[in-house]
Structure formats: C-alpha cells, structure tokens
C-alpha positions as CSV (number, residue, x, y, z in Angstrom):
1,X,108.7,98.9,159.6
2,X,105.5,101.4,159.3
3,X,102.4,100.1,159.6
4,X,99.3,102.4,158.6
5,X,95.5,101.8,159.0
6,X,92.9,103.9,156.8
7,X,89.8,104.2,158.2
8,X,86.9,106.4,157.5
9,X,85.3,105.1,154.2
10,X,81.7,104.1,153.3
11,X,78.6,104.7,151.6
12,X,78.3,108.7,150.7
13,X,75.6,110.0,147.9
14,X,76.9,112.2,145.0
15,X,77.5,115.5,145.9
16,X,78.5,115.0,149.7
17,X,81.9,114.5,152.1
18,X,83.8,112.1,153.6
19,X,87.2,112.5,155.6
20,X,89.5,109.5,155.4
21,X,92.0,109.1,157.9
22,X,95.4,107.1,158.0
23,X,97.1,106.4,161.4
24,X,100.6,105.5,161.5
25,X,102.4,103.5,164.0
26,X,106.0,101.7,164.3
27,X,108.9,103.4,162.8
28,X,108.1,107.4,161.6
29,X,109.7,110.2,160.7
30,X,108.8,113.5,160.3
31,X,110.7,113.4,156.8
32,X,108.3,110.8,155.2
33,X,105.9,111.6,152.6
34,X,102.8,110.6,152.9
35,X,100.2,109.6,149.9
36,X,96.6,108.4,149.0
37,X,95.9,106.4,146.4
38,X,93.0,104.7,144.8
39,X,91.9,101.3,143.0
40,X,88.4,101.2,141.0
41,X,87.1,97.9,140.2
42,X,89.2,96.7,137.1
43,X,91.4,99.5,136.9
44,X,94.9,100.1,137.7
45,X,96.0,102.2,141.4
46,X,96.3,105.7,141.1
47,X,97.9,109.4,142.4
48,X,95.6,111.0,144.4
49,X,97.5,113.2,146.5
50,X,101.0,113.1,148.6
51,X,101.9,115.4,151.2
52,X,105.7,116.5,153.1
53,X,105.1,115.6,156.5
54,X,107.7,118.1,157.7
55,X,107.0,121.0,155.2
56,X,103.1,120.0,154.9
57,X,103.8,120.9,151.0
58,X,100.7,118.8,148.7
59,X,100.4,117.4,145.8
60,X,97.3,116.4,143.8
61,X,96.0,114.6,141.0
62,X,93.8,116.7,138.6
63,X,90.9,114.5,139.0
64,X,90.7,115.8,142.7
65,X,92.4,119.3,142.7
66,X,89.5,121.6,144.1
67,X,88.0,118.8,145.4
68,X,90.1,116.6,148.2
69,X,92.4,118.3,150.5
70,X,95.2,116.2,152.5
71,X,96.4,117.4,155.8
72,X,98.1,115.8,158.5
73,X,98.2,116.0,162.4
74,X,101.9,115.3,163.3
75,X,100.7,114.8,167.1
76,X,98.7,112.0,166.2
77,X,100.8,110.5,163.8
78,X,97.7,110.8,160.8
79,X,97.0,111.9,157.5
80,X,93.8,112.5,156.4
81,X,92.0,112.8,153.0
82,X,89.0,115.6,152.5
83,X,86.4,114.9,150.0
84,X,84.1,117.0,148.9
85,X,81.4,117.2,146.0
86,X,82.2,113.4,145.5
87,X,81.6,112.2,142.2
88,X,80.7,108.0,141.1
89,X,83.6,108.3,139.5
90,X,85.5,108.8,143.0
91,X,84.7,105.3,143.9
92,X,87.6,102.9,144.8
93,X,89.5,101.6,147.4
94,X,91.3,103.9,149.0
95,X,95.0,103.4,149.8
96,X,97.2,105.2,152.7
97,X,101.1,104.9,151.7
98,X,104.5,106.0,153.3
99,X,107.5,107.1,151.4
100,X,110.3,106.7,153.9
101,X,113.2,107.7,151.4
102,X,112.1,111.2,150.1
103,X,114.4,112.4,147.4
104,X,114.7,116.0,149.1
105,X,113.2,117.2,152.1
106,X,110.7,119.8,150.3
107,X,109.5,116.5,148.5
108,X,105.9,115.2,147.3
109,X,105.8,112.3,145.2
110,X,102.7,110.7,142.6
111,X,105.3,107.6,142.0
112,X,104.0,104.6,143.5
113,X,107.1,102.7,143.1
114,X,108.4,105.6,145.9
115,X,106.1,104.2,148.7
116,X,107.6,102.0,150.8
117,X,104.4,100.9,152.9
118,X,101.0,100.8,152.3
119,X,97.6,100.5,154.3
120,X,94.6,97.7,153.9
121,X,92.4,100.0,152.2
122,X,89.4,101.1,153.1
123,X,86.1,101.4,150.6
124,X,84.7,104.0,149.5
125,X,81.3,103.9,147.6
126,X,79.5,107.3,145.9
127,X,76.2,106.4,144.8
128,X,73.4,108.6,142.9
C-alpha cells in the first residue's frame, strides 16, 4: 500500500502562486507515476498533470500548460504542483495520485482509472 498526503492549499487571489506538495510513504518505487488531479464543486475529477518518477518526463492538461509545473524530489519521497497566474476557474480540490503499474517505464498517464492510490485532497480557493 501507498499512502500520500497533499498539503499546501488555501486561499490565493487571482493572479498569484501556490506550491502543492504530495508526500508519499509505505510502499514506493521509483517506477511509479505520479499525478494531480482536480474536483470543482459539481463537476467531475480531472487531468491536471502526471509525471515519471524515474525519467521525471511531464504531462499536462491544456487548461494548465504554461501555467503549473510538477516536479518531484525523489529524496523526500514528494511531488509537488507549481501554480502560477491562478485563475477562479483553478479552484477545486486538489488530488495527489500514484500509478504503481506504469505501462512502460518512459510513461505519463491522464487516465484516472491508471492510479492506484489517491490522497485526501487538499483545497484550493482563487478569489478576485
């Protein structure tokens, strides 16, 4: 079993930064892929962006491309989510998620039915 903890999200005005961050403990591997996704009130979870944890390859959503960058420290087991020039639109729960079963070792994945574990969440609210 992975477990993962986001942590890092609040209360950030239009036009300014936040870095989420996503520990992992229990069970890794450097040949996970690791992804953020979001939920907005009412909507459905999306792709925000995935990363190779060996490789450090990304992948990102259009919505966010220019926008959020994704990195990863593999000495301290986290990923972490950049965001910049945050929009209203950017608001949601955000969502830290493991792949454990990558389908090749180069890959990134927007699928969420290829996570295997997922974080609590943590808020994140952009206001005007």
């Amino acid at each position: 079993q992975v477990q993962l903890v986001e942590s890092g999200g609040g209360l950030v005005q239009a036009g300014g930064s936040l870095r989420l961050s996503c520990a992992a403990s229990g069970r890794t591997f450097s040949s996970y892929v690791m992804g953020w996704f979001r939920q907005a009130p009412g909507k459905e979870r999306e792709f925000v962006a995935a990363i190779n944890w060996r490789y450090g390859n990304t992948y990102y959503a259009d919505s966010v491309k220019g926008r959020f960058t994704i990195s990863r420290d593999n000495a301290k087991n986290t990923v972490y989510l950049e965001m910049n020039s945050l929009k209203r639109e950017d608001t949601a729960v955000y969502y830290c998620a493991a792949d454990a079963a990558p389908r090749s070792k180069w890959a990134v994945t927007d699928k969420e039915y290829d996570y295997d574990y997922w974080g609590q969440g943590t808020q994140v609210t952009v206001s005007s």
